[in-house]
C-alpha positions in Angstrom: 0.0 0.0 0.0 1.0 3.3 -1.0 1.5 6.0 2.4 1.6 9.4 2.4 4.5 9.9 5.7 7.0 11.9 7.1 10.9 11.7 6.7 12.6 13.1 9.0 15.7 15.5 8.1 17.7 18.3 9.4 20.2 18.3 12.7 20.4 16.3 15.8 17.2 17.8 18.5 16.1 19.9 15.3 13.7 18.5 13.3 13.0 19.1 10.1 10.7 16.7 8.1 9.5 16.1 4.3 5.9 14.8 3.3 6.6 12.1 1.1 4.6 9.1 -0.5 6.5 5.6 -0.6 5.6 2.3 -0.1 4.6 1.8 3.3 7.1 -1.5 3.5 10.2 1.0 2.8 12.1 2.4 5.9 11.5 5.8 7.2 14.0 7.7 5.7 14.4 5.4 2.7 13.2 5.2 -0.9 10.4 7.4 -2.0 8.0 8.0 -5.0 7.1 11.6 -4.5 7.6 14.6 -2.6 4.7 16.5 -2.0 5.4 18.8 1.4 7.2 19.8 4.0 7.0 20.3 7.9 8.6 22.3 10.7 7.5 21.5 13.9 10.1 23.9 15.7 8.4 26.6 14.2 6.7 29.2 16.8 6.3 27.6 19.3 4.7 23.9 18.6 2.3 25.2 16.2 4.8 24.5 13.6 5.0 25.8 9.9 4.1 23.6 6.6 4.2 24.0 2.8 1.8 21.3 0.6 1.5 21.0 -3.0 -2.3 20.6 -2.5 -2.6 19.6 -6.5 0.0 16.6 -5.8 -2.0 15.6 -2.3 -5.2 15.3 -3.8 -3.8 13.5 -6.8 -2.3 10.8 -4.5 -5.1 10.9 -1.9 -7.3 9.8 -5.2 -4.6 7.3 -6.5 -5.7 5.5 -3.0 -2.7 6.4 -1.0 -3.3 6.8 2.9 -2.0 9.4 5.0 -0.3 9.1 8.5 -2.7 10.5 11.3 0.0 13.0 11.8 0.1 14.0 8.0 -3.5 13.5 7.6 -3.6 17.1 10.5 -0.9 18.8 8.4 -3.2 17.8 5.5 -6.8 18.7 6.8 -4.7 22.5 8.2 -4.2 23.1 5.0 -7.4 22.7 3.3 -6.7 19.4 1.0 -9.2 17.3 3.1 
């Protein structure tokens, strides 16, 4: 099945991740097919900053891929769901 997940980047206790879809049997920082966002939960304060290609999301999201409950709030926050 095809997931739409984090992958974590950036610096040791700073967190920086990318919204990607990859197979869902693929480690977390390992192969993907797309990348569609990305996430900064350091951002002020915990309320965190995002950027999503809404025209990619909604494309995958009707392909049949399945978000993360995490990425499914990024995703619903900026107006895709």
């Amino acid at each position: 099945m095809v997931k739409i997940r984090l992958t974590r980047m950036g610096e040791k206790k700073i967190p920086m991740y990318r919204i990607v879809v990859a197979d869902e049997r693929t480690p977390r920082d390992g192969r993907v097919i797309a990348e569609i966002g990305s996430y900064n939960p350091t951002h002020n304060k915990g309320e965190g900053q995002f950027n999503v290609n809404v025209e990619e999301a909604k494309k995958w999201l009707a392909n049949g891929a399945q978000p993360t409950q995490t990425v499914a709030n990024i995703l619903k926050k900026a107006g895709v769901k």
